[in-house]
C-alpha positions in Angstrom: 0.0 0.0 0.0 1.2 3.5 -0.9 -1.4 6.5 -1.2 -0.9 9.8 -1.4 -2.6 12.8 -0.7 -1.5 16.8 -0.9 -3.1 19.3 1.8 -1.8 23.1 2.5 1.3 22.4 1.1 1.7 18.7 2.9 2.1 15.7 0.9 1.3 12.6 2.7 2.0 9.2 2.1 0.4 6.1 3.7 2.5 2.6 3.9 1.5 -0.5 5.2 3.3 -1.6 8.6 5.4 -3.6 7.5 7.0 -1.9 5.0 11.0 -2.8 5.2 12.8 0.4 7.9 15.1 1.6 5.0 12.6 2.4 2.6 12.1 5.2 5.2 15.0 7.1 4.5 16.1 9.7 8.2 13.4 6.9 9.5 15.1 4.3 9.1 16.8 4.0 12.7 13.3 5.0 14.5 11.2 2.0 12.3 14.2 -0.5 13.0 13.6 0.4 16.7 9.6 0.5 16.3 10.2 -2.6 14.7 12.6 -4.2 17.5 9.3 -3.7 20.5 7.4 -6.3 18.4 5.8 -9.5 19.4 5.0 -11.3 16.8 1.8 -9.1 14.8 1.6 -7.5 17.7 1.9 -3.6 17.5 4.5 -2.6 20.6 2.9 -0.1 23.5 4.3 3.3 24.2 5.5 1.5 27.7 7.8 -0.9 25.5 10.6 1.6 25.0 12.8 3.0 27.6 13.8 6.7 27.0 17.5 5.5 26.3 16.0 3.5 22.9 15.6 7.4 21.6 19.1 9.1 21.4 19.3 9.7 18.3 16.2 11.3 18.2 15.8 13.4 21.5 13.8 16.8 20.5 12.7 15.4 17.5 9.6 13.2 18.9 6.1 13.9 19.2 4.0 11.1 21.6 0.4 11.2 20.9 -2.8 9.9 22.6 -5.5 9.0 20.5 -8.9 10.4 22.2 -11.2 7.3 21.3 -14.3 8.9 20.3 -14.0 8.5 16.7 -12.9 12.4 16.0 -9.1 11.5 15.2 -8.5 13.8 17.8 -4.9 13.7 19.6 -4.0 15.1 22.8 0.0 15.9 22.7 1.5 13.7 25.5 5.2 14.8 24.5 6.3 17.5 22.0 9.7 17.4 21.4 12.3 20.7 22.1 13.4 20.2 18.7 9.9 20.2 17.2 9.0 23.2 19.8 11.6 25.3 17.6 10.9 23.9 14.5 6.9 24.7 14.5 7.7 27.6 17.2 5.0 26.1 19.3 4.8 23.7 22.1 1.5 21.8 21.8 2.6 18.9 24.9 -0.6 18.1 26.9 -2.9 20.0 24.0 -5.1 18.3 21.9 -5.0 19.1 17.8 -8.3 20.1 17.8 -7.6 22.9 20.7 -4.8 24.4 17.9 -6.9 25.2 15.2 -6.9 24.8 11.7 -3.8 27.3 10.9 -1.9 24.8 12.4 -3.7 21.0 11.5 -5.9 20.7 8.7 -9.1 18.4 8.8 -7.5 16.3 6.8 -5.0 15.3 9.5 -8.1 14.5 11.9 -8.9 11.4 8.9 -5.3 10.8 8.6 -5.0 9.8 12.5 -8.6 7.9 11.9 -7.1 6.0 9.2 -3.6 5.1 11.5 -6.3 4.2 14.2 -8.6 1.9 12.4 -5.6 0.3 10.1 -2.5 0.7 11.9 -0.9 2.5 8.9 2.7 4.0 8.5 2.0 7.7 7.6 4.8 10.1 6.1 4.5 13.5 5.1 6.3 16.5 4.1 5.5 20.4 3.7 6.7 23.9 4.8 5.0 26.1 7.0 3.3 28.1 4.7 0.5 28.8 7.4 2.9 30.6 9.3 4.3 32.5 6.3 7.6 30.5 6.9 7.8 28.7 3.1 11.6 28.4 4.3 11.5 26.3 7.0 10.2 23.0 5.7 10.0 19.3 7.9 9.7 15.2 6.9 7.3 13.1 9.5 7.1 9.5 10.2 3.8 8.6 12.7 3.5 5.0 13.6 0.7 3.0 15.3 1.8 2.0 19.0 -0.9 -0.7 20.9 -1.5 -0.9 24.2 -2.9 -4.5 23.8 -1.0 -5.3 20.8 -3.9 -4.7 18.2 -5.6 -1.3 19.3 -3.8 1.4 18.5 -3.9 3.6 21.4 -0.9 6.2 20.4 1.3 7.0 18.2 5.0 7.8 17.7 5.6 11.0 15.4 9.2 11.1 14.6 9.7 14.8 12.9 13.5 15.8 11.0 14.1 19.3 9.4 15.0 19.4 5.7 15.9 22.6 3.5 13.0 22.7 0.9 
């Protein structure tokens, strides 16, 4: 599975789960890890990893909740320092829909519905044209965490800055 999508200047892409870590590119190390908390099919919880299994990545994560009420609603359980910067915003303990739409557009609501009801990879890539910063562009990586193994519960945003 690979479909795409464009939104306010995002591109998304949507990939099955087990689609091999190095066809992720800067994700590769983060999948390979994601991958490592595995048990069998079973999707790893956000208690699986240790805080030491994310050096390469400190700053750069984003830990959501999924509110299960059918919304796609997220309420930010960790926003990275790195991301703070980057979006020049620090959204930990908010929920997307308490941001507004200059920030998240609805299509990001169906995007979280869709990692939620099929445990889907989903990358995307944009600028921050919202903010009038076209300069300052970022790559994403979200991937479905399980607190029983099958429901995904959360999900793990890894987030790297690229020049556009």
């Amino acid at each position: 599975m690979n479909e795409s999508e464009k939104s306010e200047g995002w591109t998304y892409e949507a990939f099955d789960r087990n689609t091999s870590p190095i066809d992720f590119g800067p994700f590769e190390s983060l999948v390979a890890l994601w991958r490592s908390k595995w048990m069998g099919d079973a999707l790893p919880a956000w208690r699986d990893f240790e805080f030491e299994d994310f050096v390469d990545w400190y700053g750069w994560l984003i830990v959501e909740d999924i509110i299960p009420d059918g919304t796609g609603d997220v309420r930010f359980r960790l926003w990275g320092t790195r991301v703070t910067d980057l979006f020049q915003r620090d959204l930990t303990g908010k929920c997307m829909s308490e941001v507004g739409n200059n920030v998240f557009d609805p299509e990001e609501f169906e995007w979280v519905n869709k990692i939620a009801d099929e445990g889907i990879i989903l990358r995307g890539a944009g600028t921050f044209a919202w903010e009038g910063r076209n300069h300052k562009a970022a790559l994403s990586l979200e991937l479905p965490l399980a607190d029983n193994g099958k429901t995904v519960t959360h999900i793990l945003c890894g987030i790297r800055e690229i020049m556009p």
